[in-house]
N, C-alpha and C positions, 0 to 999 in steps of 0.2 A: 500117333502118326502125325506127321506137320504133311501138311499139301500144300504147294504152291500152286499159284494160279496163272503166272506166267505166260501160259500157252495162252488161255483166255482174254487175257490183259492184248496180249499182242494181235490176237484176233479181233477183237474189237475195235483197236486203233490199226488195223491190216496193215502190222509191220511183221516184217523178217526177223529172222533170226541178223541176220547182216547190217540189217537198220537199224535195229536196237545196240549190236558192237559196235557200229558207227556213231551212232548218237550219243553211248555212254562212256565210250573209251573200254570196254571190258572186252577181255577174250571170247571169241565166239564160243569152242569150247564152257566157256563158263556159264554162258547162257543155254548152249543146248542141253549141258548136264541139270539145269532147273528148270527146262522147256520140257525135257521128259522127266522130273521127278527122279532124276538116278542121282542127286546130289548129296554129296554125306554131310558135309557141311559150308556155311557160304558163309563170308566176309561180310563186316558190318559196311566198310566201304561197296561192295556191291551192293547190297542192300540198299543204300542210302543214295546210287547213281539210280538203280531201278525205277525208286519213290520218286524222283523227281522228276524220270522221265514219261513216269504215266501220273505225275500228280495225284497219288496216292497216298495210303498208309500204309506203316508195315500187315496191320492185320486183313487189309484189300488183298495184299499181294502173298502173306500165306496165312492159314490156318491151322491150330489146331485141331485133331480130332482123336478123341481116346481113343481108345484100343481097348474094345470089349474082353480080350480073354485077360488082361494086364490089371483090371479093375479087382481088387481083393478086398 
């Protein structure tokens, strides 16, 4: 399972959903689908607007984490 931390990120720096479209140029939509974790998959250019708007890295903003039943 990959987690992003998004919601955290923005909570910390007490932006919106709206400020962070503002700021990054991305579709709001795009952000709320990794604000809540429903995102199937995201673009290296989003990624790469994100990183630079909270001064991050990509592994701040998501992680890995196994998946105990997947493990053989």
């Amino acid at each position: 399972m990959v987690r992003c931390h998004l919601s955290r990120l923005m909570g910390e720096h007490k932006l919106k959903i709206a400020d962070v479209a503002r700021e990054t140029g991305l579709h709001r939509n795009t952000i709320t689908l990794l604000y809540n974790e429903t995102a199937n998959r995201v673009d290296l250019e989003t990624i790469d607007r994100l990183c630079a708007l909270f001064e991050c890295t990509v592994g701040e903003l998501f992680e890995y984490i196994p998946d105990a039943t997947n493990t053989a």
